[in-house]
N, C-alpha and C positions, 0 to 999 in steps of 0.2 A: 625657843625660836632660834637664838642665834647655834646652839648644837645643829639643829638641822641644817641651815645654811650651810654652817663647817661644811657639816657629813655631803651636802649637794656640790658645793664647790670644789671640795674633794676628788669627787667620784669625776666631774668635768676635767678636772686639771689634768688629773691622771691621764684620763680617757683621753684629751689632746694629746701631751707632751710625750706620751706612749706609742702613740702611733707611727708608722714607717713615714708619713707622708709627712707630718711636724720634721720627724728629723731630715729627709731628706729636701725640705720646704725651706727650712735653717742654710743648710750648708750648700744650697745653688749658688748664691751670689756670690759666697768665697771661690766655687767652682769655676764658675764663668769669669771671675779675675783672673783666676791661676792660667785658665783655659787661654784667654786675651793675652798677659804676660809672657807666660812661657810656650807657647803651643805654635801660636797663630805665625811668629817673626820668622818660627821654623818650616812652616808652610809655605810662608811667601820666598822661599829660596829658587824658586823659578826666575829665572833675569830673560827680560825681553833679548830678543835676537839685535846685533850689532847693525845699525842701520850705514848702506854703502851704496854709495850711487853720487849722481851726476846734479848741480847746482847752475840751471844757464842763466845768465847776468845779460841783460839791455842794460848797457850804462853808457849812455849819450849825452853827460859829465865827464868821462874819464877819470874823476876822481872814487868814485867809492868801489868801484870791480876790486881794486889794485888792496884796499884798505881789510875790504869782504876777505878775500884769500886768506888774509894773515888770521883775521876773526875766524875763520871757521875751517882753518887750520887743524890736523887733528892736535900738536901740539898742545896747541892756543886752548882746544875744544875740553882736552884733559887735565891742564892747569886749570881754567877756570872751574871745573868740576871738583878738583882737588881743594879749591878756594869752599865753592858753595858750601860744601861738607863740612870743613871747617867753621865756617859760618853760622850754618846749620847745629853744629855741635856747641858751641860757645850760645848760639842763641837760647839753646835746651839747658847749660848749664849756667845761664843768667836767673832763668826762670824758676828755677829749680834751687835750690839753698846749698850749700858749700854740703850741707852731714846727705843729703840726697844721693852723693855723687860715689858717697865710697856704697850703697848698698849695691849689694851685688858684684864690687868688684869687678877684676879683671871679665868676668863674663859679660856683666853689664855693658862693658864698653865694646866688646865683641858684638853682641848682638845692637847697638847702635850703629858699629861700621856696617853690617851686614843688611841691616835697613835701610841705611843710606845710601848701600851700592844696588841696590834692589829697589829704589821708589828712582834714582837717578838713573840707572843702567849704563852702559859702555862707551864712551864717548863714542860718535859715531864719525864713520870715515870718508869724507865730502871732498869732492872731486867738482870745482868749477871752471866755467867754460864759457868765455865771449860769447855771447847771441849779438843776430842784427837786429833792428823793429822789426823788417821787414818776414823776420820769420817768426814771428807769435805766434801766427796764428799756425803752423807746424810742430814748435813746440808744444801747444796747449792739445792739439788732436796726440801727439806721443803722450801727454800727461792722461786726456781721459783714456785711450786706450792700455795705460796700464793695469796689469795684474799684481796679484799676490806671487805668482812666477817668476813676474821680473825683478823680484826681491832681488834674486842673485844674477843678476846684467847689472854690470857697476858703471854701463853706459847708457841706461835707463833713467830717464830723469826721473828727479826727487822732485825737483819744483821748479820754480821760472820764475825771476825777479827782475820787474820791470821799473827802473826806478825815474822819479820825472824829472823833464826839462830842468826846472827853478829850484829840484832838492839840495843845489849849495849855494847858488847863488839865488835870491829872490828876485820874483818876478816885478813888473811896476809894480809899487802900492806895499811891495816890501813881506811880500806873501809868497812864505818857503811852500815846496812841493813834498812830495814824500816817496811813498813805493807802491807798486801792485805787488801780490803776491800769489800767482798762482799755485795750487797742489792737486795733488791725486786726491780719488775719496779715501777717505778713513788715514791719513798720513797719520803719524805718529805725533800724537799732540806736544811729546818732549823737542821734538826736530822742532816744530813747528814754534816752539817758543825759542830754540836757538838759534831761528832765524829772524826771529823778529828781534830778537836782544842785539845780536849782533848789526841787524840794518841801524839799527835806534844807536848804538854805538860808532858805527861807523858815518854817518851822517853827520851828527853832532859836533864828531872831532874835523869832520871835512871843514862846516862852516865855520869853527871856532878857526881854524887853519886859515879861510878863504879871509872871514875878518881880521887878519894879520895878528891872531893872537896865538899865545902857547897853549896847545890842548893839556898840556898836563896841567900847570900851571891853573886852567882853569877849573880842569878837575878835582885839583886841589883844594882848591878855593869853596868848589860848590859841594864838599863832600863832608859830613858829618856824623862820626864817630866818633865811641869813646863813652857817650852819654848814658848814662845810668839810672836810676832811683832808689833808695834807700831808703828803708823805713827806723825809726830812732824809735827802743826801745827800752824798759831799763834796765834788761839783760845786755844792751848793745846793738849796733848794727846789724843789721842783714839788708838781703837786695829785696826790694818789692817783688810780690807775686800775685800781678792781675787776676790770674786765670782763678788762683786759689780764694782769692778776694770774694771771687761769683760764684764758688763751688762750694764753698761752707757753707753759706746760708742755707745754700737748696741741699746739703749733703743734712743741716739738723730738720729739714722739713719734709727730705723724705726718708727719714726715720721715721720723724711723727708719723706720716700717713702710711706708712709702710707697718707701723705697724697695730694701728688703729685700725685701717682699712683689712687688715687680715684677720684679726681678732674680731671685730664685727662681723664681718662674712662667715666666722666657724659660730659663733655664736646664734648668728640664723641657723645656718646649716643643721647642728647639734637639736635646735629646738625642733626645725622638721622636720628631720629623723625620727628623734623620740614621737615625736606624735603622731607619725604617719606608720610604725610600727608601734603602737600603742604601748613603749615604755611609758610613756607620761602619766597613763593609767595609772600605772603600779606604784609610781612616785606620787602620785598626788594623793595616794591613801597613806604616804606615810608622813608628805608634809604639803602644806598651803602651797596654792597658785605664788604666793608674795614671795614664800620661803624657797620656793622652787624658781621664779627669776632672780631673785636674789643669788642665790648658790650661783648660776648659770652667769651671772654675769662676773663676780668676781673672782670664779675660775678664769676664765677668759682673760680677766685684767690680769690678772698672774703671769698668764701665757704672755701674752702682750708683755708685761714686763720683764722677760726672760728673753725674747725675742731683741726689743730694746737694749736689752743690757748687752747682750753678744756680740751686736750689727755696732753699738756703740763703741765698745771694747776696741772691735778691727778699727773700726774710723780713726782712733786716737791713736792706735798700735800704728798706721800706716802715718800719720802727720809727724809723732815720734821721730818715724824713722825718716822722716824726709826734713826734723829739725827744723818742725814748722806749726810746734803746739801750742808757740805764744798765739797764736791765732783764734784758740778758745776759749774763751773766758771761761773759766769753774765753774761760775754760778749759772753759767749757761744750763749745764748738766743737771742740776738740781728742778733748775726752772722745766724742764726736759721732760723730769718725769711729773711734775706737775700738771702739763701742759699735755703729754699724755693722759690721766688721768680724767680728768675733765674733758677730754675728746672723747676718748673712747665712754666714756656715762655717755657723752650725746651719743654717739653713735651706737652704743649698745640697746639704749631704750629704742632709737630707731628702728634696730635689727631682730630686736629682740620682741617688739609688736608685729612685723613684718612675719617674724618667724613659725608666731603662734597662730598669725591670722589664715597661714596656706596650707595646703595639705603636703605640697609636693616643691622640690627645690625649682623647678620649673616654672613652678606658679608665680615666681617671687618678683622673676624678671619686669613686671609692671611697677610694682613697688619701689620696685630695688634703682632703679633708672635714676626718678629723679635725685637719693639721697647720691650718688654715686658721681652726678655728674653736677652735683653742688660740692662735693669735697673735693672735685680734681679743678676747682676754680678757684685756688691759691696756686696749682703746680701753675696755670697755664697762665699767672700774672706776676709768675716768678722773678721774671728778668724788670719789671716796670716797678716791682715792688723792689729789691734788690737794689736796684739804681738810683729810687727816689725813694729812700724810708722815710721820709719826712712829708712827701706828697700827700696832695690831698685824696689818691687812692689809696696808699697807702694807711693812711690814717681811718681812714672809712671800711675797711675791710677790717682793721683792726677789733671792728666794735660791732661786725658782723656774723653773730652766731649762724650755724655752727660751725664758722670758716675762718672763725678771728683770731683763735690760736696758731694758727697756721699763720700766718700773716702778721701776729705780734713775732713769731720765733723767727720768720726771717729779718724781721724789721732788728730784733734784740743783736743777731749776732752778723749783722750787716756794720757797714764803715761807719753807721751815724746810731747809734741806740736811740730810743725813745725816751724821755721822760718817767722817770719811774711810778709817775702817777697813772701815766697812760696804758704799762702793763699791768698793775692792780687795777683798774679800771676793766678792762679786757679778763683777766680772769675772773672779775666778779659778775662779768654779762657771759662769759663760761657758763659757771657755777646754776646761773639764775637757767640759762640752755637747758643742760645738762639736767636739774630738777626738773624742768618743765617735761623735757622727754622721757625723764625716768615714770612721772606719771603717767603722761600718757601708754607709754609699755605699761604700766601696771592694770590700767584699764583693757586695753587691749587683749593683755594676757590673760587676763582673767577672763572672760567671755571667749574669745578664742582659740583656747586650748583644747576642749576638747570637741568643737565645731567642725565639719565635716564639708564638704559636698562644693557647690561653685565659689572659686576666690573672691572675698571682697574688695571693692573698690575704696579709692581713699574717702569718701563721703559714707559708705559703710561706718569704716572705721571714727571715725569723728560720731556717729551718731551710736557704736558701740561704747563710746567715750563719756557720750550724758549717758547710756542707763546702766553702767557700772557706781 
């Protein structure tokens, strides 16, 4: 018996990992990284057009027109841009671990400035101009009758800032005013934030002024930098990395189902194939309905576990290099392919009754629904599991075939582990799954392989289930 199995499992493995479509199935995701990293930064080398035109100021304060100029100055416009980037770049290299910083080298940092001057673009060059109230409403008809044409009229208004009576000094009751802000349609959302940064700036320092205080002095005061987080290891220091915190867990569970879910679906596929071009025929005369799922599923597990091993390999290769492997614990990986193993028996026997019961891969789509949209119900409690492994969904999903594996491995390699009892617990309600569907596929298989004609429904199959 077990020679046949070999010789079945064999013939499946091959007949996957041989295929054009295994290989080029493998090597997508490395492609669509590469494609993402290097390709896309060099697309985006289009820079929006330098935005020029006219800024009209109602300020019936006289204090903030005079303040505005200086803010939106092109000067002013191009330091603080110069700052942002800065910022912006320190904030990437916070997050990021010191050995991150040298991959890629002097390119690396090339193509960061080039991002940055391309999600920021040109500082733009703002020309402001006294308004009375009394003409608003003149301005705002020049505002909607602007064009895309009048891009280039640099005496075409950009917008109208109307700003009120009590914005420095408060009214009774001690209740500051603020600003209107008229614009054209579709203005440039970046303008449009440089003008609210700077009214917001220039307001604040008026009233810290008007309350006979120093604006610096206050700025000073109210401003806090410097602050960091560091996680203690006992290789030593490094800086904490939130993002990475939330992406390991969900990067070892969509392994799992990455590659669970693909290896199941070849294994339908495969079985109704054969069966719909009557190989299954020619197989069953040389081994049992048992001998012949047997073979067929732990080719499959094979496949799966070559898949696993590749996608895992990059994962590590990539943390490596970002000098951020303390983050995985070893016994993770072992637990990994355990955890595998046991997914894919449930899923296989699911797939693999589903497979023999249809004639046509068409047919499956009833079938196939609900197993499908019961596995993608750990991705989509990803973040609630992630954040609260300890929670009582958490814990409950845990012990939820055949979804608990999924849900122990992000719980496992999450900020809080589980109890070691609670993962042996969890893989032996796997295990008990995992049997249960393997018979059932057994039943199923056997009466359904070589059955013909309209797909069964799930109440079919249960009642194919007693007369096996």
């Amino acid at each position: 018996m077990l020679n046949k199995v070999g010789w079945v499992a064999r013939r499946e493995f091959v007949a996957t990992v041989m295929t054009r479509s295994f290989v080029v199935g493998v090597l997508v995701l490395p492609a669509i990284i590469g494609l993402m990293a290097f390709v896309m930064p060099r697309m985006m080398d289009e820079r929006a057009p330098r935005v020029v035109g006219t800024i009209a100021v109602i300020d019936p304060t006289g204090a903030i027109a005079p303040r505005l100029g200086r803010e939106l100055s092109p000067a002013e416009l191009g330091r603080r841009r110069l700052e942002a980037g800065a910022r912006l770049r320190e904030e990437v290299a916070t997050r990021l671990p010191a050995g991150a910083q040298a991959v890629g080298g002097a390119a690396a940092s090339v193509a960061m400035d080039q991002a940055l001057r391309t999600a920021m673009g040109e500082a733009p060059a703002l020309r402001l101009t006294d308004a009375e109230a009394a003409s608003l409403d003149d301005w705002k008809a020049r505002l909607a009758a602007r064009t895309r044409d009048a891009a280039a009229d640099t005496s075409a208004p950009l917008a109208v800032i109307v700003i009120h009576g009590n914005a420095v000094a408060a009214a009774d009751g001690g209740i500051y005013g603020a600003y209107d802000l008229y614009v054209p349609p579709k203005l440039d959302d970046r303008l449009q934030d440089e003008l609210r940064g700077a009214l917001s700036r220039t307001l604040v320092e008026a009233r810290v002024e008007a309350a006979g205080l120093e604006p610096q002095r206050v700025a000073a005061m109210t401003e806090v930098s410097g602050a960091a987080t560091r996680v203690v290891t006992p290789e030593g220091e490094r800086k904490s990395n939130e993002a990475l915190n939330l992406l390991v867990p969900a990067g070892f569970m969509a392994l799992l189902l990455m590659s669970v879910m693909s290896t199941g679906s070849q294994l339908m596929t495969n079985t109704v194939e054969d069966k719909s071009s009557r190989v299954v025929e020619v197989l069953l005369a040389a081994a049992s309905p048992m001998e012949l799922m047997s073979g067929k599923i732990l080719a499959q597990m094979g496949v799966g576990l070559v898949m696993l091993g590749i996608y895992a390999a990059m994962g590590l290769a990539a943390l490596a290099s970002f000098a951020v492997l303390d983050l995985v614990d070893p016994s993770l990986l072992a637990w990994l392919v355990v955890f595998y193993i046991l997914s894919y028996a449930m899923m296989a026997g699911l797939m693999g009754a589903i497979g023999a019961a249809v004639n046509d891969v068409s047919e499956a789509g009833t079938l196939m629904s609900p197993v499908m949209m019961i596995n993608m119900l750990p991705w989509l409690l990803w973040l609630p599991i992630t954040r609260h492994p300890d929670g009582a969904l958490a814990v409950a999903m845990s012990f939820l075939p055949p979804v608990n594996l999924y849900a122990m491995l992000l719980r496992m390699s999450s900020s809080s582990p589980p109890p070691l009892w609670q993962t042996w617990l969890s893989v032996l309600v796997a295990a008990v799954g995992a049997v249960g569907a393997l018979w059932f596929a057994s039943k199923v298989f056997r009466i359904g392989l070589l059955m013909t004609g309209k797909p069964p429904s799930f109440r079919t199959l249960v009642r194919w289930v007693r007369m096996a």
